[in-house]
DRENDO-639860 format. One line per 5 residues: their letters; for each residue x, y, z of N, C-alpha, C. Coordinates in nm, 2 decimals. Layout:
<nodes>
a	X,Y,Z,X,Y,Z,X,Y,Z; ... .
</nodes>
This chain:
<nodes>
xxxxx	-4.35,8.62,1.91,-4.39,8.50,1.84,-4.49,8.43,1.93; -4.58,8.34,1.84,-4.70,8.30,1.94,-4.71,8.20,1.95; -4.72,8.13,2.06,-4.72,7.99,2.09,-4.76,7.90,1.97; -4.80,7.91,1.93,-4.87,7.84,1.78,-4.74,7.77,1.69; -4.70,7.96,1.64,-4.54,7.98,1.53,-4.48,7.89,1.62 .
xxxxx	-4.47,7.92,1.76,-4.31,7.85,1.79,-4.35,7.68,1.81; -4.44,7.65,1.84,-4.46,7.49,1.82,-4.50,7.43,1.66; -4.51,7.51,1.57,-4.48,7.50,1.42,-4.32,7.47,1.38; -4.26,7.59,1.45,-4.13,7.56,1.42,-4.06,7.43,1.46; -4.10,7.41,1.62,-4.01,7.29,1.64,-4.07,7.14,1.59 .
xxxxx	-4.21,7.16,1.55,-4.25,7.04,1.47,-4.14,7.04,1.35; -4.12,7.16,1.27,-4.05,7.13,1.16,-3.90,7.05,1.18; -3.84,7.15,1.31,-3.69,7.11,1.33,-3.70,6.98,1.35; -3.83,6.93,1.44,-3.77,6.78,1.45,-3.80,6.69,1.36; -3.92,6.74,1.25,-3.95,6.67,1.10,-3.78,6.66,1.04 .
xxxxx	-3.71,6.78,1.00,-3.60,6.78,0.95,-3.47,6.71,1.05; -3.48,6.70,1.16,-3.39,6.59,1.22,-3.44,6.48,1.20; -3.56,6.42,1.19,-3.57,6.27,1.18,-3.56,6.24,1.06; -3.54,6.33,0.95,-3.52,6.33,0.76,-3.38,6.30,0.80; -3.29,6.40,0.82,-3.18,6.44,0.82,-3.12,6.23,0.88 .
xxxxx	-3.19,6.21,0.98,-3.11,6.06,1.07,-3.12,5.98,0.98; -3.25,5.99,0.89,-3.32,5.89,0.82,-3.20,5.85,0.71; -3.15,6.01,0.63,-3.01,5.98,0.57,-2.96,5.97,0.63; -2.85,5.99,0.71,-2.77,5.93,0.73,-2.78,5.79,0.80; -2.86,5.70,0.86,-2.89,5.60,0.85,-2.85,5.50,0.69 .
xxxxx	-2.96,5.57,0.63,-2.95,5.52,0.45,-2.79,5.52,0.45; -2.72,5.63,0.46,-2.57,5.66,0.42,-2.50,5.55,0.50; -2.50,5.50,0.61,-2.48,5.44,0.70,-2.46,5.28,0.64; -2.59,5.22,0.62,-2.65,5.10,0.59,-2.52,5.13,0.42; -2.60,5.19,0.33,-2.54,5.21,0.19,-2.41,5.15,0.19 .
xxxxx	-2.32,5.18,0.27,-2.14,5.22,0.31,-2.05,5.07,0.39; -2.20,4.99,0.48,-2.19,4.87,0.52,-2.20,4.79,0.41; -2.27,4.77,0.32,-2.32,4.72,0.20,-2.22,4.71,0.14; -2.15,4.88,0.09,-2.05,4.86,0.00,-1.87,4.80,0.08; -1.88,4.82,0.21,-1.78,4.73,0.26,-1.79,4.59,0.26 .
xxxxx	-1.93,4.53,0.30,-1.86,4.40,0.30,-1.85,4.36,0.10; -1.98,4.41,0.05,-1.89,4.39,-0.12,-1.76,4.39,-0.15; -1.71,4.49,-0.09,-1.55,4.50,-0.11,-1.46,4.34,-0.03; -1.51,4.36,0.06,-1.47,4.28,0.18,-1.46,4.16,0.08; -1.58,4.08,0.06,-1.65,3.99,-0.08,-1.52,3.95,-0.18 .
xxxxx	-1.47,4.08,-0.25,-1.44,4.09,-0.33,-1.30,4.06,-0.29; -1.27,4.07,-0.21,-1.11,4.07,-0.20,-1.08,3.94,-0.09; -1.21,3.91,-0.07,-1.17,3.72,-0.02,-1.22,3.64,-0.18; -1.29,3.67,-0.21,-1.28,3.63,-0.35,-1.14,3.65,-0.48; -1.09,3.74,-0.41,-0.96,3.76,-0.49,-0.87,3.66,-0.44 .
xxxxx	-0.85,3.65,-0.31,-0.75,3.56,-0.22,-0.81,3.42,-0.24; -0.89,3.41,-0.27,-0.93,3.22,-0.29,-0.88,3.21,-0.41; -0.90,3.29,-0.53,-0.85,3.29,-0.65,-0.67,3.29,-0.66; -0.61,3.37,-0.58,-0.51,3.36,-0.62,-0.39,3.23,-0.49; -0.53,3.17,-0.43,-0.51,3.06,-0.34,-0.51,2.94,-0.46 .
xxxxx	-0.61,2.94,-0.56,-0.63,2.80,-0.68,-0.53,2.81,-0.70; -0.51,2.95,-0.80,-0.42,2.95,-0.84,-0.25,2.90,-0.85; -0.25,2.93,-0.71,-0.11,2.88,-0.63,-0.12,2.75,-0.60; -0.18,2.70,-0.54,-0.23,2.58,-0.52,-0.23,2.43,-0.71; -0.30,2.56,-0.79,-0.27,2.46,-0.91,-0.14,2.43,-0.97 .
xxxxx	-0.07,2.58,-0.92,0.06,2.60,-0.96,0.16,2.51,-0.90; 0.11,2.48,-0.76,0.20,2.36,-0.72,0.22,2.20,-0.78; 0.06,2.23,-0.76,0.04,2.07,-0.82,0.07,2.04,-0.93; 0.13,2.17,-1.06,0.16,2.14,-1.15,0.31,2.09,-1.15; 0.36,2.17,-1.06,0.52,2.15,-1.06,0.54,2.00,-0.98 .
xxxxx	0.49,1.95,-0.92,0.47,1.87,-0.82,0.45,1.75,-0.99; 0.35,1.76,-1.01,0.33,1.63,-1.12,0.42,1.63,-1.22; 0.51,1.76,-1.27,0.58,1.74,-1.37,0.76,1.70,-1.24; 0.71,1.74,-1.17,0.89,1.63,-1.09,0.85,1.50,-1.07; 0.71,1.44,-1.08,0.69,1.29,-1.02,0.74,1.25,-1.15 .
xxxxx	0.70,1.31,-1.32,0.74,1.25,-1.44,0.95,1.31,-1.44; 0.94,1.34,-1.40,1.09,1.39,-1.43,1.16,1.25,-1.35; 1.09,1.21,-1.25,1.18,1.15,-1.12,1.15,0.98,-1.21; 1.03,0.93,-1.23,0.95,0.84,-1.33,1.05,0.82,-1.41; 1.07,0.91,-1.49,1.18,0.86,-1.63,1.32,0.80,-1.57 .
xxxxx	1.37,0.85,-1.47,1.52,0.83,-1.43,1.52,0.71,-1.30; 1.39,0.66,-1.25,1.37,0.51,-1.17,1.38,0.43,-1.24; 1.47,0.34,-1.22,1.51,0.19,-1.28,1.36,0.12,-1.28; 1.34,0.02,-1.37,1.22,-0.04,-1.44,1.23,-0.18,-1.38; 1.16,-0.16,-1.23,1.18,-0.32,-1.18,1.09,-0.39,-1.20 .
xxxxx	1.13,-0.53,-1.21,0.99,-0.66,-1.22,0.99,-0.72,-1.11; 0.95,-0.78,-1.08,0.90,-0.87,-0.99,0.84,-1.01,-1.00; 0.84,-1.14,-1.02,0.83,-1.23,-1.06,0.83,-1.33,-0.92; 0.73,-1.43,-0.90,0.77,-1.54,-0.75,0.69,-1.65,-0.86; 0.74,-1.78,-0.80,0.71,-1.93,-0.87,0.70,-1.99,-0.72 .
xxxxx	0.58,-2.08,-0.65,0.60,-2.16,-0.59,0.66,-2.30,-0.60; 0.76,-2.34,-0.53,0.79,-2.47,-0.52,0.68,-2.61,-0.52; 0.68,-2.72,-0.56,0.56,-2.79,-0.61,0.51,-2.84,-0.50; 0.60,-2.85,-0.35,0.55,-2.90,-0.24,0.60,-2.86,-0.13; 0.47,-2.84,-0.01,0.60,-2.79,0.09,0.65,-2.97,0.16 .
xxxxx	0.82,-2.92,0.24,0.88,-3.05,0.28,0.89,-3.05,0.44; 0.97,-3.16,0.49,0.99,-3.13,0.64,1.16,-3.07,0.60; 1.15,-2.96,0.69,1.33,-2.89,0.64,1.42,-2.96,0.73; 1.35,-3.07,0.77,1.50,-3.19,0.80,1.51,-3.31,0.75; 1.44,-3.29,0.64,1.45,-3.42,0.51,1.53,-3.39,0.41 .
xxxxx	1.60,-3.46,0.34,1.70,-3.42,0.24,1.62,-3.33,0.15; 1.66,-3.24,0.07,1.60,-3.20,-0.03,1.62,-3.22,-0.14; 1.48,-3.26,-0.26,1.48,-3.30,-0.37,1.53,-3.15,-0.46; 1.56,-3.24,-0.61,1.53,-3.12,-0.71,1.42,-3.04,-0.71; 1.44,-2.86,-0.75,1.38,-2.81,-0.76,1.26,-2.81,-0.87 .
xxxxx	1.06,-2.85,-0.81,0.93,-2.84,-0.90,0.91,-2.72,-0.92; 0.88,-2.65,-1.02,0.78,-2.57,-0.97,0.64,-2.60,-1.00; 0.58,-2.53,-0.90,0.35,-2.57,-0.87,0.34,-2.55,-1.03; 0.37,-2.43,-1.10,0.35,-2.47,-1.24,0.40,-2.48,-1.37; 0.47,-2.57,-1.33,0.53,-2.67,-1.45,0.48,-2.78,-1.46 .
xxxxx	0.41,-2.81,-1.59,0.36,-2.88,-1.62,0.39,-3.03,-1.67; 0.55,-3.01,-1.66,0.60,-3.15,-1.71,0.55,-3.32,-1.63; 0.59,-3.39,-1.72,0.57,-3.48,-1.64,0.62,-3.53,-1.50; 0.57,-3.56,-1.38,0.64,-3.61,-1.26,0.55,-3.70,-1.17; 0.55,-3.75,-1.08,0.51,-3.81,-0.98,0.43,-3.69,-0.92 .
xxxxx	0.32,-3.80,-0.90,0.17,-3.67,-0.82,0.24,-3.58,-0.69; 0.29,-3.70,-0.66,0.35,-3.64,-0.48,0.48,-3.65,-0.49; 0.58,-3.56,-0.44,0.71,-3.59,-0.46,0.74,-3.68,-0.34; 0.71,-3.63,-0.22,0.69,-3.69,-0.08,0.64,-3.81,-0.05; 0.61,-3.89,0.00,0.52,-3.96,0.09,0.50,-3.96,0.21 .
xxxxx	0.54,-3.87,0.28,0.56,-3.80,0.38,0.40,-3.82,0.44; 0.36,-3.86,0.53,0.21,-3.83,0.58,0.24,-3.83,0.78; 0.17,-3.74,0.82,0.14,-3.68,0.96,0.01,-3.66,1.02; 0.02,-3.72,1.16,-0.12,-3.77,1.21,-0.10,-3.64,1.38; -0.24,-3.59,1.37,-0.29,-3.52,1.44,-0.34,-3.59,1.57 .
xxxxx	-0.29,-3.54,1.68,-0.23,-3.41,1.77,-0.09,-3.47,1.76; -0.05,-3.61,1.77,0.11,-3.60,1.77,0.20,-3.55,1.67; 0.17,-3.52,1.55,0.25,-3.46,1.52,0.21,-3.29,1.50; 0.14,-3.22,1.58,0.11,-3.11,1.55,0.21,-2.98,1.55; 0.33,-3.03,1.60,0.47,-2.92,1.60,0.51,-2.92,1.52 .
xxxxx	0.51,-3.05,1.40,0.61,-3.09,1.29,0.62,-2.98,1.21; 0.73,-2.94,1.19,0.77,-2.83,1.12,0.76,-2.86,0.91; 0.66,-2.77,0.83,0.66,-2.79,0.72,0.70,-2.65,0.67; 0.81,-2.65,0.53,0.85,-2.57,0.44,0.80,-2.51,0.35; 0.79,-2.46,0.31,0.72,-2.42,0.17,0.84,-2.33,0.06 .
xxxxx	0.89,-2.35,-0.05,0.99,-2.27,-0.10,0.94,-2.20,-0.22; 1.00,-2.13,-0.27,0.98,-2.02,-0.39,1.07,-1.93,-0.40; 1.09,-1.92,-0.54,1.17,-1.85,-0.63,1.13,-1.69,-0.65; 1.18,-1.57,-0.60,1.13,-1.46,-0.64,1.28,-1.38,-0.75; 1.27,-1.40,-0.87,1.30,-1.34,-0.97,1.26,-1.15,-0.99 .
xxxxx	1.42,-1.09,-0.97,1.40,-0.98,-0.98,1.47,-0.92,-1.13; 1.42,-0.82,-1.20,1.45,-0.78,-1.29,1.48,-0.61,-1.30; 1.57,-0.58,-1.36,1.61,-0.42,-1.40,1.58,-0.42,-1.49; 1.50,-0.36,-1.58,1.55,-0.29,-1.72,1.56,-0.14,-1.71; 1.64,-0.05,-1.63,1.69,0.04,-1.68,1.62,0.18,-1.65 .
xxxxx	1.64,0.25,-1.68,1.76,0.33,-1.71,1.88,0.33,-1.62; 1.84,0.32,-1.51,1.97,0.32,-1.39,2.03,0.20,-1.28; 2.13,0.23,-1.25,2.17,0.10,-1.19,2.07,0.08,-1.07; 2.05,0.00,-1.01,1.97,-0.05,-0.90,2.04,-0.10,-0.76; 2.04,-0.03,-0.67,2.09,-0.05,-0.52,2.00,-0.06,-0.44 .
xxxxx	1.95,-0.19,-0.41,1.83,-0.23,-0.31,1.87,-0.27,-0.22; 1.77,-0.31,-0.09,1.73,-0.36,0.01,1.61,-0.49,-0.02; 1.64,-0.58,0.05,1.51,-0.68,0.09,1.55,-0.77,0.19; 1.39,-0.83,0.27,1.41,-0.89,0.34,1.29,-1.07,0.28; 1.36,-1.12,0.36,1.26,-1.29,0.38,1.24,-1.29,0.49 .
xxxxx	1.10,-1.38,0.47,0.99,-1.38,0.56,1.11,-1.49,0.68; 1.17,-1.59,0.61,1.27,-1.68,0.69,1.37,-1.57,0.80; 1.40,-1.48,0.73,1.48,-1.44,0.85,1.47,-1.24,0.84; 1.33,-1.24,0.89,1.25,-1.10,0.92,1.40,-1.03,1.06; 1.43,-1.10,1.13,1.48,-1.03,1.24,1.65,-0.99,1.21 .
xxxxx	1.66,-1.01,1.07,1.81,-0.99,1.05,1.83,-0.85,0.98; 1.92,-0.79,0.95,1.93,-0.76,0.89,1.89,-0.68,0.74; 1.82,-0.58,0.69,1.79,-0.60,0.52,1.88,-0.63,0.46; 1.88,-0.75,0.35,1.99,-0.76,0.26,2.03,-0.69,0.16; 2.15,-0.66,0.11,2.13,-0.58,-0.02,2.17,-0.64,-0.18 .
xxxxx	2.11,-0.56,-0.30,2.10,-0.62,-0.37,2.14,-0.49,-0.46; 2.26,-0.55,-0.56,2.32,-0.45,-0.65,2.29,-0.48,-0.78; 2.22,-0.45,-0.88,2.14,-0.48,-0.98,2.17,-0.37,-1.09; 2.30,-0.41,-1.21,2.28,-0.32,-1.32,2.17,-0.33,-1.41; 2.19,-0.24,-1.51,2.03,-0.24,-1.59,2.05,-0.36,-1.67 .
xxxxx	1.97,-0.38,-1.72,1.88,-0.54,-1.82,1.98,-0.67,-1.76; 1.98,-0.66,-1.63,2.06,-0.78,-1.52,1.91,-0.84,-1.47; 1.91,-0.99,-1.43,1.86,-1.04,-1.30,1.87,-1.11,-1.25; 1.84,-1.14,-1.12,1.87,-1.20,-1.04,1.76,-1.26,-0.95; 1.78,-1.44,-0.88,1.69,-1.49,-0.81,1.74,-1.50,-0.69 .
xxxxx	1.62,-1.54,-0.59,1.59,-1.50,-0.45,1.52,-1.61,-0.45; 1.60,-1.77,-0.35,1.47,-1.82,-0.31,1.45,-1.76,-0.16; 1.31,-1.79,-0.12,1.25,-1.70,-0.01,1.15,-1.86,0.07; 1.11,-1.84,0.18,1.06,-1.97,0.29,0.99,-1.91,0.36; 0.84,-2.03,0.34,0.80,-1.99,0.51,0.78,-2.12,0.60 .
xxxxx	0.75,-2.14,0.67,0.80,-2.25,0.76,0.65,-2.21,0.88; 0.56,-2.29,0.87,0.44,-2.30,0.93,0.47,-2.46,1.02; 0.40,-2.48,1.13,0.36,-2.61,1.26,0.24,-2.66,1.13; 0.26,-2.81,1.11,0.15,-2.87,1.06,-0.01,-2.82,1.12; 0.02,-2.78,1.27,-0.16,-2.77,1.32,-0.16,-2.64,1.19 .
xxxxx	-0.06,-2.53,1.21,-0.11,-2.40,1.15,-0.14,-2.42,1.01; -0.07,-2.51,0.94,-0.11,-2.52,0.83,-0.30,-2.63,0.79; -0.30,-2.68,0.93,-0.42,-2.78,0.86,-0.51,-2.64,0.93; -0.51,-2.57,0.99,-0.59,-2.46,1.02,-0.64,-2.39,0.91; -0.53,-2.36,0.81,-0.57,-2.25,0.72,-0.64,-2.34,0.59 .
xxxxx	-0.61,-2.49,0.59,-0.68,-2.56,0.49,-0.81,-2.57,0.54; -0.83,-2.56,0.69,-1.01,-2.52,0.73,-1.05,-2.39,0.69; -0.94,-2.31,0.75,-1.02,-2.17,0.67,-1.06,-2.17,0.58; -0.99,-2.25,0.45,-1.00,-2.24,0.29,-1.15,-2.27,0.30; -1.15,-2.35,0.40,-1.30,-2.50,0.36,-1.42,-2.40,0.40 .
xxxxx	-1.40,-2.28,0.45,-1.46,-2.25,0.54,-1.51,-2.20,0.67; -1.43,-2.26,0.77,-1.41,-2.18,0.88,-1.37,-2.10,0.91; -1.46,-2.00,0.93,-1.43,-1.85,0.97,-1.38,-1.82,1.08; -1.38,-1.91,1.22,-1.32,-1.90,1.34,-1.19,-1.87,1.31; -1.06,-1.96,1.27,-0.95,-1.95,1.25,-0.89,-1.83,1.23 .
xxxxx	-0.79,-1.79,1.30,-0.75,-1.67,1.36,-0.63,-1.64,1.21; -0.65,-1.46,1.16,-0.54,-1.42,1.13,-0.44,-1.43,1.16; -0.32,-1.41,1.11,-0.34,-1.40,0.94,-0.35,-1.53,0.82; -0.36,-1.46,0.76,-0.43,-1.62,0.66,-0.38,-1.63,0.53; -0.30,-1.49,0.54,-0.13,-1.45,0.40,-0.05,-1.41,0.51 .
xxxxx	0.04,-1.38,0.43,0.19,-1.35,0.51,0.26,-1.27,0.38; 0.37,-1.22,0.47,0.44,-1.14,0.30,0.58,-1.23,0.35; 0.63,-1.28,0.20,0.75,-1.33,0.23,0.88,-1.29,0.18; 0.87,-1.19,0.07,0.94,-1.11,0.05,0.91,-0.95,0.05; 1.04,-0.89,0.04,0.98,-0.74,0.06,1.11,-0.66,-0.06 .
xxxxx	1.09,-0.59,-0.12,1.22,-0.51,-0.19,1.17,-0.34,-0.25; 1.30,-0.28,-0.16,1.29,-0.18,-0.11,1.36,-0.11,-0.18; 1.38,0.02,-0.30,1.47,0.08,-0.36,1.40,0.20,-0.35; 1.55,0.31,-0.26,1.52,0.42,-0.32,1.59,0.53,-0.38; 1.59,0.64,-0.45,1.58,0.70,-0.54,1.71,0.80,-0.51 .
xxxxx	1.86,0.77,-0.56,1.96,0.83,-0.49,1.95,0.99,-0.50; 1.97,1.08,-0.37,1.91,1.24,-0.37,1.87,1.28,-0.25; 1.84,1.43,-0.26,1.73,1.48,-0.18,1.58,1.48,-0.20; 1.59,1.49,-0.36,1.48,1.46,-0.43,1.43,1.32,-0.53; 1.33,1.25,-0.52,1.32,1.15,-0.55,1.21,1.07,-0.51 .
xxxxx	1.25,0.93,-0.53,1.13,0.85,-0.48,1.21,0.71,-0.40; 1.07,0.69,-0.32,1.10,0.52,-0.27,1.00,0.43,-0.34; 1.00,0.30,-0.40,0.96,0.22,-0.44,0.97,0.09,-0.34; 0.80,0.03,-0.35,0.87,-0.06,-0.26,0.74,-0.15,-0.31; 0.83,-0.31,-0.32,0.76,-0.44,-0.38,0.69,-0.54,-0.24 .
xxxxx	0.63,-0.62,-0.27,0.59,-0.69,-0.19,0.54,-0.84,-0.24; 0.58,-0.96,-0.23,0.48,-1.07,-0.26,0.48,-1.20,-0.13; 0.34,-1.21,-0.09,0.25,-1.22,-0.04,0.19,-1.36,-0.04; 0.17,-1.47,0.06,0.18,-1.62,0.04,0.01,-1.66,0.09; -0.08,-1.72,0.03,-0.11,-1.75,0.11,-0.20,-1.87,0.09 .
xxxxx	-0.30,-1.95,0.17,-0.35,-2.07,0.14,-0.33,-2.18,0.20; -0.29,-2.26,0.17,-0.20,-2.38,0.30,-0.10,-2.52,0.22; -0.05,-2.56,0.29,0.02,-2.63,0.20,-0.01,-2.82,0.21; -0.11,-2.88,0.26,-0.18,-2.96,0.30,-0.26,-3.04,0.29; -0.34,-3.18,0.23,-0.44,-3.18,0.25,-0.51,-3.33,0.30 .
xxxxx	-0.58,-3.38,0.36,-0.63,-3.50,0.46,-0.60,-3.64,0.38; -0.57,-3.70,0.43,-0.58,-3.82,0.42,-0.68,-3.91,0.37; -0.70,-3.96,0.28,-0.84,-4.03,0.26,-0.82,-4.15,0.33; -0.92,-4.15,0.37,-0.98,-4.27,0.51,-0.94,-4.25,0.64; -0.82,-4.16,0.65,-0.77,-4.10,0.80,-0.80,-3.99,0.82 .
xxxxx	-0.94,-3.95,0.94,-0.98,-3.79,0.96,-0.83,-3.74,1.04; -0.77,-3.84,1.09,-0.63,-3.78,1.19,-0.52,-3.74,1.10; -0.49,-3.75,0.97,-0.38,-3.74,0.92,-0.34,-3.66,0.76; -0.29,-3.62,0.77,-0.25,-3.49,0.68,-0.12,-3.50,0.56; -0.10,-3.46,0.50,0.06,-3.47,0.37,0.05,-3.35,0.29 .
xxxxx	0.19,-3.33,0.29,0.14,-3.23,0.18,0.14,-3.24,0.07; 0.06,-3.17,-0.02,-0.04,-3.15,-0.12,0.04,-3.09,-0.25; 0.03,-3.11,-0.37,0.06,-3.06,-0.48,0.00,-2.91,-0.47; 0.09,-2.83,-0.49,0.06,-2.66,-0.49,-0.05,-2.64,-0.60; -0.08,-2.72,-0.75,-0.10,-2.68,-0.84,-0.26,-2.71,-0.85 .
xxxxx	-0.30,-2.80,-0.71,-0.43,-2.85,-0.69,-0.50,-2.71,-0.68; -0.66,-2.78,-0.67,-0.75,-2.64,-0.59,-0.84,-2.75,-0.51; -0.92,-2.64,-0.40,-1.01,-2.73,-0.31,-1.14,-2.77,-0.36; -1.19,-2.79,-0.31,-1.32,-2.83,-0.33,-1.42,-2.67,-0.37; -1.36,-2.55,-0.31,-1.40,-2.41,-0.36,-1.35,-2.40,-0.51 .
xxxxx	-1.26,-2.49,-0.59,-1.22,-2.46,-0.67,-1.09,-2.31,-0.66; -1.06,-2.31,-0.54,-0.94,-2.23,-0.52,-0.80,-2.31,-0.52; -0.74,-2.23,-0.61,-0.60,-2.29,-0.55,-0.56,-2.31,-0.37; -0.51,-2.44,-0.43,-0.47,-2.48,-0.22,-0.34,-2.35,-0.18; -0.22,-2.30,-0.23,-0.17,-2.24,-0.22,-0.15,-2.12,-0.37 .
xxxxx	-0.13,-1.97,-0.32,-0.07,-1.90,-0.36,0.03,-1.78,-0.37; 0.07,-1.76,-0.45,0.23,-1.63,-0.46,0.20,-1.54,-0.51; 0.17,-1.43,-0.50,0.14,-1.32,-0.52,0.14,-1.20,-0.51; 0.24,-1.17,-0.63,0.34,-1.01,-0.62,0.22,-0.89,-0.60; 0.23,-0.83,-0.52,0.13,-0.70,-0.52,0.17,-0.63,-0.60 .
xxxxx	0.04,-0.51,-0.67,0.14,-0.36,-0.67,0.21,-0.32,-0.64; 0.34,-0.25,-0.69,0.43,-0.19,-0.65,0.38,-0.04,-0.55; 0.43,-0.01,-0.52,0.40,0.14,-0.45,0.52,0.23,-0.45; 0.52,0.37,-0.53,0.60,0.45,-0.49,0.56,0.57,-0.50; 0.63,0.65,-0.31,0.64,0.71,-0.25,0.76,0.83,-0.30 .
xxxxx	0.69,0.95,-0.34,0.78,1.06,-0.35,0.85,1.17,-0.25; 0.94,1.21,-0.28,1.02,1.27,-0.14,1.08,1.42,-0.19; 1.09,1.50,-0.13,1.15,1.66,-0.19,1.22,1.73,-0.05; 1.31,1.67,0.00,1.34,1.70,0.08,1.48,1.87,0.06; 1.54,1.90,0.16,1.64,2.02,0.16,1.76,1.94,0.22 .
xxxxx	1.88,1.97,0.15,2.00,1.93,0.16,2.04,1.96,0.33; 2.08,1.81,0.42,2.09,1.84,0.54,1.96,1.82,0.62; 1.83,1.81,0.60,1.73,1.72,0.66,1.68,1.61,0.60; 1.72,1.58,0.74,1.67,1.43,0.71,1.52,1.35,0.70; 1.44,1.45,0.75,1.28,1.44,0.74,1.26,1.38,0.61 .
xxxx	1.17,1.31,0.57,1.12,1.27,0.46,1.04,1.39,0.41; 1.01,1.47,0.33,0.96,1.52,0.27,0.81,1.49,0.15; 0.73,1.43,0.20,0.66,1.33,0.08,0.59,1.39,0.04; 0.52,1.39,-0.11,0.43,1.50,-0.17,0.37,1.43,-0.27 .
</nodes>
């Protein structure tokens, strides 16, 4: 064979090896392709049957918040401010309320207090919070007042279409109350808070499964207002006034209720909430 033939041939062998890599390369690439497709496909499958599960929860999840819904007792909540706050070492008159419209005397008090000496003078404020059941189930609560936050929660046993009142107090230093009638006015210096909550009622849902419900109403404003012709001296004020903002000088004000769902396992005590 002559040098020629044999470097003809090995041009060809190596033509046909670089064909031959070229496929399998192609085959190579092709097979990557069709893995991660696959790959693709079967995280695509797993997100799907992730909705799916996921919607599946949330369905069962919303149909126990309505199952749990039907069988929570149907509470109200209701607060009336008293028509004035007092000094709580003055006799106490009959019960105003800020809106009742009947006829009475502007000021129940004549009560007036002059700044800095009397800036400790202790002033009351009272109110009625009216609670109501309607039902379906009996009612075994908790609540607390703002008067005595460090005691105790009290409890409160409540059949259906029963109710029952709570008066509740807050008890502010005249300086703190003529503070918040500046806030009202405007000054923004005056340090929080500028509401308070003075009641609280807490019921929850007897079970492992269930709910907590919990009430709140919320005081705020001042109970106060200046003396005309005296910049030093202060009284308090008819609740049912408003200031010069046209804001009520005081208000009572039940929030939203809030309730908290629970699914816990017989024997933990963790809260479970969902």
């Amino acid at each position: 064979m002559s040098d020629s033939e044999f470097n003809s041939i090995q041009v060809a062998v190596a033509i046909t090896a670089a064909i031959i890599s070229a496929i399998s390369a192609a085959i190579i690439a092709w097979q990557a392709v069709q893995t991660r497709r696959s790959t693709q496909v079967a995280l695509d499958a797993v997100n799907v049957a992730r909705a799916e599960l996921e919607q599946g929860e949330k369905t069962r999840e919303d149909a126990l918040r309505s199952q749990i819904d039907a069988e929570m007792p149907r509470i109200t909540v209701t607060a009336h401010l008293h028509a004035e706050a007092t000094d709580p070492q003055e006799p106490r008159f009959p019960v105003l309320f800020a809106d009742d419209h009947r006829e009475r005397p502007e000021r129940v008090t004549q009560s007036e207090y002059v700044l800095p000496r009397d800036a400790q003078k202790q002033l009351s404020v009272r109110a009625t919070v009216k609670i109501i059941n309607d039902g379906p189930r009996h009612m075994q609560a908790t609540f607390t007042r703002l008067a005595n936050q460090s005691a105790q929660p009290e409890q409160l046993d409540l059949p259906p279409g029963e109710s029952t009142t709570i008066g509740v107090e807050r008890v502010e230093s005249l300086a703190r109350w003529v503070e918040l009638a500046q806030w009202m006015n405007g000054d923004q210096t005056v340090a929080p808070p500028h509401e308070v909550r003075v009641f609280t009622l807490t019921y929850r849902f007897p079970g492992w499964i269930g709910a907590v419900e919990n009430h709140e109403v919320v005081m705020g404003g001042t109970v106060v207002e200046p003396v005309p012709g005296n910049a030093a001296a202060w009284r308090p004020t008819h609740l049912l006034r408003t200031n010069e903002s046209n804001q009520r000088i005081a208000e009572l004000v039940v929030q939203p209720f809030e309730r908290l769902y629970f699914r816990n396992r017989p024997g933990d005590e963790s809260m479970g909430w969902f």
